[in-house]
C-alpha positions in Angstrom: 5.6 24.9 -35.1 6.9 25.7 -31.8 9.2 24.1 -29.5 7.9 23.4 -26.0 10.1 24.4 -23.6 13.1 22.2 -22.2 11.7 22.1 -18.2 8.3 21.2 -20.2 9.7 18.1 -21.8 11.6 17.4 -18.6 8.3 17.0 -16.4 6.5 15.4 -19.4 9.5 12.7 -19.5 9.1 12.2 -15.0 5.6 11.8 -15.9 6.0 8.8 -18.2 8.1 7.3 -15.0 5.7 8.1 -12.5 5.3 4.4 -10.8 2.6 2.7 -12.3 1.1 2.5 -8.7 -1.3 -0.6 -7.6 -1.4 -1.4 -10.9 0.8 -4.4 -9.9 -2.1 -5.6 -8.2 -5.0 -4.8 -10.5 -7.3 -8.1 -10.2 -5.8 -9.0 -7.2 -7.7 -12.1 -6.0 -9.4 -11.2 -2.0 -10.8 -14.3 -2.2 -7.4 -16.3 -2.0 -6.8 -18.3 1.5 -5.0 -15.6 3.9 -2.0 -16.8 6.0 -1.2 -15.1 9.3 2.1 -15.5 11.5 2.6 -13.7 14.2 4.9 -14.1 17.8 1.1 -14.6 19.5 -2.4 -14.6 18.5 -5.4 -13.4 20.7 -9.1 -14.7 19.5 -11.7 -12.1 20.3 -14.3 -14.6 19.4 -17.4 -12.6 20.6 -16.1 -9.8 18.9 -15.3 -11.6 15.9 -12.1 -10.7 15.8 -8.6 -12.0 16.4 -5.7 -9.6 17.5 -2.0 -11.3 16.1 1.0 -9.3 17.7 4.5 -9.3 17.4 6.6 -9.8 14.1 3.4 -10.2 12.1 3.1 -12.0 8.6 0.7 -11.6 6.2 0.3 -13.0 2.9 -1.9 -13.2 0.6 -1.5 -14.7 -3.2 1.7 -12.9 -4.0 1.2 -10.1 -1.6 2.8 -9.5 1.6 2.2 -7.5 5.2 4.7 -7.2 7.3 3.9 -5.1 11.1 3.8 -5.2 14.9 0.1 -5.8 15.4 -3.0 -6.9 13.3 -6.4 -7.3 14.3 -8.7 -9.1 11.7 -12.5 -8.5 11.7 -14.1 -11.8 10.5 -17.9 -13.0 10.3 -19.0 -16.7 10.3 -20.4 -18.0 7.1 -21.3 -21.6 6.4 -19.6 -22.4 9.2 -16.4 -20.8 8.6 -14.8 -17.9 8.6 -15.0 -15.3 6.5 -12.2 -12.9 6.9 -13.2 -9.1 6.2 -10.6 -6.7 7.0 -7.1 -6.3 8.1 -5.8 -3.6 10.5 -2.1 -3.2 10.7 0.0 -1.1 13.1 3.5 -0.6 14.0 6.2 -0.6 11.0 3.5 -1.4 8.7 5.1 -3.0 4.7 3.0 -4.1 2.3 5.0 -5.9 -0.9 4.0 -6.7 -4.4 6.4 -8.4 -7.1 7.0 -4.6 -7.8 6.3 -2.5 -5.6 6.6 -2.0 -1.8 4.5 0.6 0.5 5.4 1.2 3.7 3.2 4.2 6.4 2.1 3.9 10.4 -0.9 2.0 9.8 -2.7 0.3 6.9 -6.5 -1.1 6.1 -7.6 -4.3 4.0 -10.8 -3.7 3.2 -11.1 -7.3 1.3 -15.0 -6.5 0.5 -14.7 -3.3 -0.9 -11.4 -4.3 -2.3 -9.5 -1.5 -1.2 -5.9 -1.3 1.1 -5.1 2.0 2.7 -1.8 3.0 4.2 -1.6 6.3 6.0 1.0 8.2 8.1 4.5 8.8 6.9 3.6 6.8 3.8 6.7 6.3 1.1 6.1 3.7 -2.1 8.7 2.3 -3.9 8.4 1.1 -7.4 12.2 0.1 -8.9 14.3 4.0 -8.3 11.1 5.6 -8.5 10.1 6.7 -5.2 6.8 9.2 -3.7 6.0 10.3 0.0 2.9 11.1 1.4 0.5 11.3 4.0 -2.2 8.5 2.8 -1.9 5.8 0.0 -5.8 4.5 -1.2 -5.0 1.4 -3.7 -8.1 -0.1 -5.7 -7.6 -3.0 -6.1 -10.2 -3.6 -8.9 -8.9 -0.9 -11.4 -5.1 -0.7 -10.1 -6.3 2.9 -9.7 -3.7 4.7 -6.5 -4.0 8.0 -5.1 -1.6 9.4 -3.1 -2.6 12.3 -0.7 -0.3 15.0 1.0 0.9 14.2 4.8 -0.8 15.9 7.6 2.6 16.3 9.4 5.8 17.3 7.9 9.0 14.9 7.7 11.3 13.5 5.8 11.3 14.1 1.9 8.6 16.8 1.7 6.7 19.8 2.9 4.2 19.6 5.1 0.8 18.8 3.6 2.4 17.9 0.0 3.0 14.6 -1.9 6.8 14.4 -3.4 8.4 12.5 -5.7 11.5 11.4 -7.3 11.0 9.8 -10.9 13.7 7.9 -12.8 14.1 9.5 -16.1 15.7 7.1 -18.8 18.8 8.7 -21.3 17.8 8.5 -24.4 20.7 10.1 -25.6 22.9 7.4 -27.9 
């Protein structure tokens, strides 16, 4: 039999730490109530829309938004609301229990079930860290794809997704 090579068995080992990305919010529930702070709020109400600016609070079940502005595209149902999707500028940070994302701007697409974070996007899960130019979670299979950043900056080369993966001793 022969022995795979040492930087094999290295890469193999990061792989097994890659963050389990969005899987933290496999099944997350869109149709949970959504609560909105924000230093003022602007109702667009032909538009169907309301703009909320300034130190901006999202949350949603156990997951948070964080940003400067959000504008929420709603439709009346039943004579409610029904809220659709969440735009987020400025400082954007979306949190989970175990993982936080943070990028420029970010989408909520609560009917397709899908959040979106691009520009200067970095994801944190425990010591385990990647850097890119776009994060896509689905929120139905947990499934995340990270894509390479359109600009270069901090932590990688331009156009490429980087990493830095825990790797556990198991040396005793």
């Amino acid at each position: 039999m022969r022995k795979a090579p040492p930087l094999l068995l290295l890469g193999l080992a990061a792989l097994a730490t890659v963050p389990a990305v969005g899987q933290a919010l496999k099944g997350h529930n869109t149709r949970t109530p959504v609560d909105v702070e924000a230093d003022r709020i602007e109702v667009q109400d032909r538009a169907d829309r309301a703009v909320f600016s300034g130190n901006v609070v999202v949350r949603q079940a156990d997951l948070t938004l964080n940003s400067g502005r959000l504008t929420v595209a709603y439709s009346r149902a039943g004579g409610g609301v029904d809220i659709e999707r969440l735009d987020a500028s400025g400082g954007v940070v979306i949190r989970s229990p175990s993982e936080t994302a943070r990028g420029d701007f970010a989408i909520y697409d609560l009917n397709r079930r899908l959040i979106t974070v691009v520009g200067g996007v970095v994801l944190n899960q425990g010591a385990n860290t990647v850097r890119g130019g776009r994060l896509v979670i689905d929120l139905d299979s947990g499934r995340a794809v990270v894509d390479g950043r359109s600009t270069g900056g901090e932590g990688g080369t331009s156009g490429r997704v980087s990493g830095r993966f825990t790797v556990a001793d198991t040396r005793k």
